[in-house]
C-alpha positions as a Markdown table, in Angstrom:
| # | Residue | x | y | z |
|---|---|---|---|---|
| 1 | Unk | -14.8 | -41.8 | 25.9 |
| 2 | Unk | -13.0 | -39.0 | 23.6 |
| 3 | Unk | -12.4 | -35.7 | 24.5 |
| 4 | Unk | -14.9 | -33.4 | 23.1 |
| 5 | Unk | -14.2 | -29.9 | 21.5 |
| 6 | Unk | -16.0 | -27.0 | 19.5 |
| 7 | Unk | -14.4 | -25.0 | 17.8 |
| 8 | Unk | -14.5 | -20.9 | 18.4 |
| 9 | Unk | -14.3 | -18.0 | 16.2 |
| 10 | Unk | -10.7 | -17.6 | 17.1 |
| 11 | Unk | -10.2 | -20.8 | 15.3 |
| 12 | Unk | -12.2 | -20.4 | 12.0 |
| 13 | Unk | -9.9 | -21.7 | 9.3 |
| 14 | Unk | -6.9 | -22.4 | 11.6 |
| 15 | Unk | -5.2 | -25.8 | 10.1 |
| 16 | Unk | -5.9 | -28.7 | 12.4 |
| 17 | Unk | -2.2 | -29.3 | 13.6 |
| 18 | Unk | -2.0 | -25.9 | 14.8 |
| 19 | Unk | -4.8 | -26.2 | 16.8 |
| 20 | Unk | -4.0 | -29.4 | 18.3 |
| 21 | Unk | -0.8 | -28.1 | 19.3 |
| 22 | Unk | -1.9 | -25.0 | 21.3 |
| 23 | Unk | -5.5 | -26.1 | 22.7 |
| 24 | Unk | -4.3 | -30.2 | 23.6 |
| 25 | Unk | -1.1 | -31.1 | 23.4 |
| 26 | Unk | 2.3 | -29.4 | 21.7 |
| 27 | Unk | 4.0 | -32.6 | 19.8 |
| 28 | Unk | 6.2 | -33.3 | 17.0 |
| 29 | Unk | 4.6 | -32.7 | 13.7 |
| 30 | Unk | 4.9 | -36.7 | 12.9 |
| 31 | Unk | 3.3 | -37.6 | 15.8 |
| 32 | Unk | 0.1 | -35.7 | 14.9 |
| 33 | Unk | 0.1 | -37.3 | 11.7 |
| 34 | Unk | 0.8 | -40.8 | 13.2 |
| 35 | Unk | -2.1 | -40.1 | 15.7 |
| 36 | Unk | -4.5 | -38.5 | 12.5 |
| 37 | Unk | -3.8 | -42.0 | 10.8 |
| 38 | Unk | -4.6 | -44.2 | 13.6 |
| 39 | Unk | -8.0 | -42.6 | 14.0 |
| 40 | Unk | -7.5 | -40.7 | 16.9 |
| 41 | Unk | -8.7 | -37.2 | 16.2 |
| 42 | Unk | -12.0 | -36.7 | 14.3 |
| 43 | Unk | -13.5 | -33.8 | 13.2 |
| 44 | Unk | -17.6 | -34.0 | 12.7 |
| 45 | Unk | -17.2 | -37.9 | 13.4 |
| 46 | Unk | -14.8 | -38.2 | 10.2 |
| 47 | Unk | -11.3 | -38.5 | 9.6 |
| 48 | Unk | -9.3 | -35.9 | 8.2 |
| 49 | Unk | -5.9 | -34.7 | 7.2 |
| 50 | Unk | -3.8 | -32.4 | 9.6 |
| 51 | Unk | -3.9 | -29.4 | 6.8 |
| 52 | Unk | -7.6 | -29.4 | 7.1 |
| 53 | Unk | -8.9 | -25.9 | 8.2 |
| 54 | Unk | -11.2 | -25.2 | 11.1 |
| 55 | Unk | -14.6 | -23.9 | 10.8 |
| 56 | Unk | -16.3 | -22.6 | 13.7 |
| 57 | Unk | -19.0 | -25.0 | 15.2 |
| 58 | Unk | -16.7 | -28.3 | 14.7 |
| 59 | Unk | -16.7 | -31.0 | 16.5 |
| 60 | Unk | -13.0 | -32.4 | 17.5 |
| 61 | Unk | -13.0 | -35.6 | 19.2 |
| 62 | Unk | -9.9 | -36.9 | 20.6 |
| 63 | Unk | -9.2 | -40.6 | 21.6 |
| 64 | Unk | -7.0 | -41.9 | 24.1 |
| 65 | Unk | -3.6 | -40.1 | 23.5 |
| 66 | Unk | -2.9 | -40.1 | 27.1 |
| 67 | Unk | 1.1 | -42.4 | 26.3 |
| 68 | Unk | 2.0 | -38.8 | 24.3 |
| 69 | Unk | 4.1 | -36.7 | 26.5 |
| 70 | Unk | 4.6 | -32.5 | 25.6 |
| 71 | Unk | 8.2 | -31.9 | 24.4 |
| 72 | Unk | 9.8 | -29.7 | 26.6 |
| 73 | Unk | 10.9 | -26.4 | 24.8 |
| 74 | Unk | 13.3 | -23.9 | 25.6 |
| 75 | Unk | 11.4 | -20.7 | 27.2 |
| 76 | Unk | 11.9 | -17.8 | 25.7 |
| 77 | Unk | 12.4 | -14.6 | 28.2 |
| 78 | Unk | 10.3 | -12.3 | 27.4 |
| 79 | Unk | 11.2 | -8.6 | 27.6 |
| 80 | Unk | 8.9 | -6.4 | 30.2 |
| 81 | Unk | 8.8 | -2.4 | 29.1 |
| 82 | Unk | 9.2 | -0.1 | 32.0 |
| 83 | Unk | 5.6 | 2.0 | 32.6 |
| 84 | Unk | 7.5 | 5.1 | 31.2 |
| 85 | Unk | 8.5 | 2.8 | 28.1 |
| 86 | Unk | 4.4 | 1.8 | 27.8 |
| 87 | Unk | 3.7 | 5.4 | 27.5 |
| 88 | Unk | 6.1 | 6.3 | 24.5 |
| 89 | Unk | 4.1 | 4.1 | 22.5 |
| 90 | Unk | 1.1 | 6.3 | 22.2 |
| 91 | Unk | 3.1 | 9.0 | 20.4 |
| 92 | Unk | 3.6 | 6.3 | 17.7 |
| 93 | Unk | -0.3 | 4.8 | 17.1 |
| 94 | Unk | -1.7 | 5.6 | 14.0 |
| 95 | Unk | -4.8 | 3.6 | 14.0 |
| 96 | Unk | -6.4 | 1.9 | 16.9 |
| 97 | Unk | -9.6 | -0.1 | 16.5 |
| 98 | Unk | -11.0 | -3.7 | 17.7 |
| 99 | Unk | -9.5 | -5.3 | 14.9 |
| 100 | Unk | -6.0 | -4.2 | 15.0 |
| 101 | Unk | -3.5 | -1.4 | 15.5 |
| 102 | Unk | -1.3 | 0.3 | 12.9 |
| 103 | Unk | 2.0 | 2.0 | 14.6 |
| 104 | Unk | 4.8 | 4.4 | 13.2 |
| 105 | Unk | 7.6 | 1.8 | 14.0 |
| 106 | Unk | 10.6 | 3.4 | 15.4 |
| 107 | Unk | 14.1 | 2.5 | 14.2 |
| 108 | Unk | 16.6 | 0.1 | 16.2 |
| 109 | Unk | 13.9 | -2.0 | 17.5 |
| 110 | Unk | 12.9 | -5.4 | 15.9 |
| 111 | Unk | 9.7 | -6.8 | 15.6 |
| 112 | Unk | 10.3 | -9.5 | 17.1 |
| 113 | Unk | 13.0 | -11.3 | 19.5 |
| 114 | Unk | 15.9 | -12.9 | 18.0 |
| 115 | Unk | 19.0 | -14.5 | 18.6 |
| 116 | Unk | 20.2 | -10.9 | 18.7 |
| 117 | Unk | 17.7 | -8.9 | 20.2 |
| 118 | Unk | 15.9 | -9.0 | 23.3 |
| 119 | Unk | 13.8 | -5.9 | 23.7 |
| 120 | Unk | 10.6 | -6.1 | 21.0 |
| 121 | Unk | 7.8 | -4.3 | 19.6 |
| 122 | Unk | 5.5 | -8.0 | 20.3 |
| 123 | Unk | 6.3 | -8.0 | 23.6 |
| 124 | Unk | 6.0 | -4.1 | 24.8 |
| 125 | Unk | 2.8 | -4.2 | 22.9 |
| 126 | Unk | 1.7 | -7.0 | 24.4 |
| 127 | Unk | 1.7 | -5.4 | 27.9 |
| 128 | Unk | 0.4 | -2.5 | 26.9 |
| 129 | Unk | -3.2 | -0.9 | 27.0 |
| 130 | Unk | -3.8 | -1.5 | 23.8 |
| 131 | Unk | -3.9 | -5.7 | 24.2 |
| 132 | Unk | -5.5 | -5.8 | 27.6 |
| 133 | Unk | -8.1 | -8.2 | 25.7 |
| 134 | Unk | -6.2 | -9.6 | 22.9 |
| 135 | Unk | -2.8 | -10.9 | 21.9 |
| 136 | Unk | -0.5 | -9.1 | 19.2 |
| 137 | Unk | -0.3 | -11.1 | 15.9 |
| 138 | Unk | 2.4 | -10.2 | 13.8 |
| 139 | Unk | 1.3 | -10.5 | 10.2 |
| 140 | Unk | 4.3 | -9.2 | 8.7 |
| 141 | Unk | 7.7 | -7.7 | 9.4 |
| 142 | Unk | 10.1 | -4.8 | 8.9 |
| 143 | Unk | 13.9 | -4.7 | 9.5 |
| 144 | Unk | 15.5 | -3.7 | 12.7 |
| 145 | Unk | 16.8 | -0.5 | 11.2 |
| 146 | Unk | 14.2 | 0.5 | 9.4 |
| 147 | Unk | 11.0 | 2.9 | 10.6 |
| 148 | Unk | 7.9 | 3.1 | 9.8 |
| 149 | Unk | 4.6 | 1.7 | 9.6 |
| 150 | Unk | 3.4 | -1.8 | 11.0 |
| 151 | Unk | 0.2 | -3.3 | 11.0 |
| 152 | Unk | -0.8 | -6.2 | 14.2 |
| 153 | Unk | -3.8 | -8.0 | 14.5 |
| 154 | Unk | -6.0 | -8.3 | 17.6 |
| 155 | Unk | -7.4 | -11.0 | 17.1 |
| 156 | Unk | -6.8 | -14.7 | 14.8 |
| 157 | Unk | -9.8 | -13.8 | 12.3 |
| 158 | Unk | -8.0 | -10.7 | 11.3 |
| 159 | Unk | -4.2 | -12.4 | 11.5 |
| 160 | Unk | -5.1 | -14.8 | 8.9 |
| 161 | Unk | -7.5 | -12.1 | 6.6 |
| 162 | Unk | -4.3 | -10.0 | 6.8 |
| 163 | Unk | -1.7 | -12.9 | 5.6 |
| 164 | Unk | -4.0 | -13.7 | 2.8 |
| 165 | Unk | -4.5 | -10.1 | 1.8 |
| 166 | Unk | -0.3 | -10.0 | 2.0 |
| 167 | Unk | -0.2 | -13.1 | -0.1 |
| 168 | Unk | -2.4 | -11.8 | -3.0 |
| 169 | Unk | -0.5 | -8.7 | -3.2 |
| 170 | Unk | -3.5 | -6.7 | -2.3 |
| 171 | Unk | -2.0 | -5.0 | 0.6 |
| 172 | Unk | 0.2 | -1.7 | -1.3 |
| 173 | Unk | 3.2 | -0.5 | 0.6 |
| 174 | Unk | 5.1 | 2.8 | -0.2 |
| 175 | Unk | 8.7 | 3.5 | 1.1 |
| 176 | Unk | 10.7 | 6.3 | 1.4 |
| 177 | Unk | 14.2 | 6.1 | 0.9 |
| 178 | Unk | 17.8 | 7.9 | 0.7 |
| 179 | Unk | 19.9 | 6.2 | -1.6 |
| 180 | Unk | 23.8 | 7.3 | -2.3 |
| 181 | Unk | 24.4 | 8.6 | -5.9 |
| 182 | Unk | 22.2 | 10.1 | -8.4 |
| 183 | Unk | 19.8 | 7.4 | -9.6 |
| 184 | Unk | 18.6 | 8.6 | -13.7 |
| 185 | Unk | 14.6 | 9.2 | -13.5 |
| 186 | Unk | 14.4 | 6.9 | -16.3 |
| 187 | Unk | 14.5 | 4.4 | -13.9 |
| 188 | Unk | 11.1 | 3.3 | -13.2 |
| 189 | Unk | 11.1 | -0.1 | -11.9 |
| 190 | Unk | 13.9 | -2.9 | -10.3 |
| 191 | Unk | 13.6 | -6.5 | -11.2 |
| 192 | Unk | 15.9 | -9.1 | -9.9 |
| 193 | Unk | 16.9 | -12.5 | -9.0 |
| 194 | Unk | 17.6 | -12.3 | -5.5 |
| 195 | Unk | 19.7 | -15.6 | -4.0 |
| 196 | Unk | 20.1 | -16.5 | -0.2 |
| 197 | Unk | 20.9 | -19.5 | 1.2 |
| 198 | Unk | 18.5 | -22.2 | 3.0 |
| 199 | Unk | 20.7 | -25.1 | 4.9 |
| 200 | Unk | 23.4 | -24.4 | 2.6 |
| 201 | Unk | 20.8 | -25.3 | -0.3 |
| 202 | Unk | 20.5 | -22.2 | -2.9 |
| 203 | Unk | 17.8 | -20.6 | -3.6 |
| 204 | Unk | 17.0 | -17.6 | -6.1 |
| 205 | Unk | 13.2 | -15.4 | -6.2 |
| 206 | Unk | 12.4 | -13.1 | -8.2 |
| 207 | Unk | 11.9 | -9.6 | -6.9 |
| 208 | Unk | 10.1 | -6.3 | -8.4 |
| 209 | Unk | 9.9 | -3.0 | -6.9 |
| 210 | Unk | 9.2 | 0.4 | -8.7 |
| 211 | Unk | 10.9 | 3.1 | -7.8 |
| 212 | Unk | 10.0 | 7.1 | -8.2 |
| 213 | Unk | 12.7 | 9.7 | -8.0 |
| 214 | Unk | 11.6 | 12.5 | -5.8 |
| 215 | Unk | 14.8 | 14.9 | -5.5 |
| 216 | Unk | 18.4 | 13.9 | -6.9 |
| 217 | Unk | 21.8 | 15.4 | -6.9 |
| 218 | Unk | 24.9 | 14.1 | -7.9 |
| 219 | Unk | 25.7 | 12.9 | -4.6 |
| 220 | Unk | 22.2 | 11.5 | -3.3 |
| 221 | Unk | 18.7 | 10.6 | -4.5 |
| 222 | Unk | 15.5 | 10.8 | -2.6 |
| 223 | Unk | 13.3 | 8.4 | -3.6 |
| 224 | Unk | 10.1 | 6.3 | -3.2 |
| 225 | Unk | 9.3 | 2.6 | -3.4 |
| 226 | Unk | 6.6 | 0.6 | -4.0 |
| 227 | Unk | 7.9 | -2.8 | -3.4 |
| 228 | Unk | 5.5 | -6.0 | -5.3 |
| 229 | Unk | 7.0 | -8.5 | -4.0 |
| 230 | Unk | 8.1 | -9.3 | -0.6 |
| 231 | Unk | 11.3 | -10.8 | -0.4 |
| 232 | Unk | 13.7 | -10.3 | 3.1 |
| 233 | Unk | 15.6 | -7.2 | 2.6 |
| 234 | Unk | 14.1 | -6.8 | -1.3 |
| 235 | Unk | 14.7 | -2.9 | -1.0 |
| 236 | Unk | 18.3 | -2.8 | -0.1 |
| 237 | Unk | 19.4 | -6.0 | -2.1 |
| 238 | Unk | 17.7 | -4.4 | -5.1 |
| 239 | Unk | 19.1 | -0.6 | -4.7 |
| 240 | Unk | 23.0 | -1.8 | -4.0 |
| 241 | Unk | 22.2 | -4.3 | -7.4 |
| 242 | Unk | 21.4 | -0.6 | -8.9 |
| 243 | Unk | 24.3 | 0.5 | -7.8 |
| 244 | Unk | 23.0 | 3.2 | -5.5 |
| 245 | Unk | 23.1 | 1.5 | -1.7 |
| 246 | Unk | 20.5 | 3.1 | 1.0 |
| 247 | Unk | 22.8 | 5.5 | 3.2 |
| 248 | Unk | 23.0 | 4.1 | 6.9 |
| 249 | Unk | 23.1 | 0.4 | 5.3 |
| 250 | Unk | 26.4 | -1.6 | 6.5 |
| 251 | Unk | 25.2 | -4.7 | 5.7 |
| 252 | Unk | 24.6 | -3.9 | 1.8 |
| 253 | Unk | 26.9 | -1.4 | 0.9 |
| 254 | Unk | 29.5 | -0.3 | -2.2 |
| 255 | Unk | 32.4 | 0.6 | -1.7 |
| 256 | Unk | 32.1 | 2.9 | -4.6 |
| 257 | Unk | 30.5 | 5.8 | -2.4 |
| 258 | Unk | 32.0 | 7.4 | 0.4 |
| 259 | Unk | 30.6 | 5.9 | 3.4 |
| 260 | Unk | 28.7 | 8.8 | 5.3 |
| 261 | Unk | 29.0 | 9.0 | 9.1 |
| 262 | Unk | 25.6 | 7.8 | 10.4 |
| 263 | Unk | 24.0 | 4.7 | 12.6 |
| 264 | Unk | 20.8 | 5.5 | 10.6 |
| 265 | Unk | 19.3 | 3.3 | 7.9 |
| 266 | Unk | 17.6 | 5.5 | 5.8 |
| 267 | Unk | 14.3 | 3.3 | 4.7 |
| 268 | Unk | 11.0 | 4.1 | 6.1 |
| 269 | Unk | 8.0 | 2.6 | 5.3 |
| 270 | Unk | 6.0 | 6.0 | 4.6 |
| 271 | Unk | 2.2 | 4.4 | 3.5 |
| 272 | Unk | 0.3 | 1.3 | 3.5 |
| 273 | Unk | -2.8 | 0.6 | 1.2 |
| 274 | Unk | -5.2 | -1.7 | 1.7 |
| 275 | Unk | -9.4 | -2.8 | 1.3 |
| 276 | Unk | -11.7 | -4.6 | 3.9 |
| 277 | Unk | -15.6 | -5.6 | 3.3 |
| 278 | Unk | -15.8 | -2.5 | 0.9 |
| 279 | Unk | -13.8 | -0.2 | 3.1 |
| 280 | Unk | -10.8 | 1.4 | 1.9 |
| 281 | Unk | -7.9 | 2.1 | 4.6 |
| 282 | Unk | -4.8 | 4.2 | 3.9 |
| 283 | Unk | -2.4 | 5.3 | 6.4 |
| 284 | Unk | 1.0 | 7.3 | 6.6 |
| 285 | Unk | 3.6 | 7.4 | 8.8 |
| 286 | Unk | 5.7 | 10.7 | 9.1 |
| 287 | Unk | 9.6 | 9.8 | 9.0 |
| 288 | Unk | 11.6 | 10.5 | 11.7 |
| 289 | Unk | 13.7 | 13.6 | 12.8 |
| 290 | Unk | 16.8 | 12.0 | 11.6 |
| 291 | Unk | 16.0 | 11.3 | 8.2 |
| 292 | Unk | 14.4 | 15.0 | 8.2 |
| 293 | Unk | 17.9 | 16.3 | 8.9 |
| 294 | Unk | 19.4 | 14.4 | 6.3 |
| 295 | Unk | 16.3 | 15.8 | 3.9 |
| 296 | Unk | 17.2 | 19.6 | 5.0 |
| 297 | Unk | 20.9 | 19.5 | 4.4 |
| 298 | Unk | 20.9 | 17.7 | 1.4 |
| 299 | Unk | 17.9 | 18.6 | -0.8 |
């Protein structure tokens, strides 16, 4: 006899694989493929493809997989906030409803842990009041250094409206940024090919931003981003392309300017944009006291 599942809201549109990974058994992605084509998992008594996306109400039935054994994987340790750590995090929630939360990220702390860093946003969240029923899901990311808002999901209905929203470019972000030099107002937009490496296989992507000047002198400018594209560090790459590198930035930096004597990255992601089922959302995140100062002596 198979194993019987339904499928849950949580689920709705979830690929297959991913499912069968987290609800039966975690294996190699081959191995669900192999067990897919030997008729082994069936969805509504037919055979499908491991891409295939969940609806809610399905019928999975499984057959005899019991020879499959779990990889082991390495556990992650997961970083536990002190109570009076907890209770920092309410000065930084913008927006708090069933759905998800929307926080005023502070700087020096990554989204999520790395090879690097140990003490995350996911996982103080995650103990905290405000996912005593739910799980974070991080639907996309800002940089260690930088501040500013964040958007997690509650819930996997939300997770996956929020990627697609992200992926259509109907989700509007506005930075605020402190860039070395005097950048000419003419300036209206950035458009680049930016190159990393995957594997030591190169790869280029296009990246567009516009960009606002706010206040200038000839030593700084104060400006504002709207990035359209979301490519890993598109901001900085893009401003040291334009000569004029964000202040606080080590890793993209000319040695054209005078480095100034800071720890601070000066990006912070200021407003987010964005439309659900009619309703319009808009939120802003106030930029911290640091980046103030800087505002104060120089402007």
């Amino acid at each position: 006899m198979p194993k019987s599942f339904i499928v849950d809201d949580e689920y709705h549109e979830a690929r297959l694989d991913k499912w069968f990974k987290q609800k039966v058994i975690s294996l190699p992605h081959s191995l669900i493929e192999k067990i897919i084509r030997q008729n082994k998992i069936k969805i509504n008594k037919k055979k499908v493809k491991s891409s295939y996306r969940l609806k809610s109400g399905d019928l999975i039935e499984i057959f005899n997989i019991s020879q499959f054994k779990e990889r082991v994987k390495n556990q992650k340790v997961k970083y536990i906030p002190q109570k009076n750590e907890l209770s920092k995090y309410d000065d930084y929630i913008i927006e708090n409803n069933d759905n998800f939360i929307v926080i005023n990220k502070p700087a020096g702390i990554p989204v999520q842990s790395g090879t690097k860093s140990f003490k995350n946003i996911t996982d103080i969240l995650k103990n905290s009041k405000y996912f005593q029923d739910s799980k974070p899901f991080i639907v996309h990311r800002i940089d260690k250094e930088t501040s500013g808002i964040l958007i997690i999901a509650k819930n996997r209905k939300y997770a996956q409206l929020f990627t697609s929203l992200f992926r259509i470019r109907k989700i509007h972000k506005t930075y605020l940024a402190i860039a070395y030099g005097k950048i000419k107002k003419s300036v209206k937009s950035m458009r680049d090919d930016l190159i990393y490496f995957e594997n030591k296989k190169k790869i280029i992507q296009k990246a567009i931003s516009n960009i606002k000047i706010i206040k200038s002198n000839d030593e700084l400018s104060y400006i504002e981003l709207n990035p359209i594209t979301g490519r890993k560090h598109q901001l900085r790459k893009q401003l040291l392309n334009l000569g004029n590198p964000i202040i606080g930035d080590d890793k993209y930096f000319s040695t054209n300017f005078r480095k100034m004597k800071t720890k601070n990255l000066m990006l912070h992601a200021h407003r987010i944009k964005f439309m659900i089922n009619n309703v319009q959302y808009n939120f802003k995140a106030k930029y911290n006291s640091f980046f103030e100062q800087l505002l104060k002596e120089k402007f």
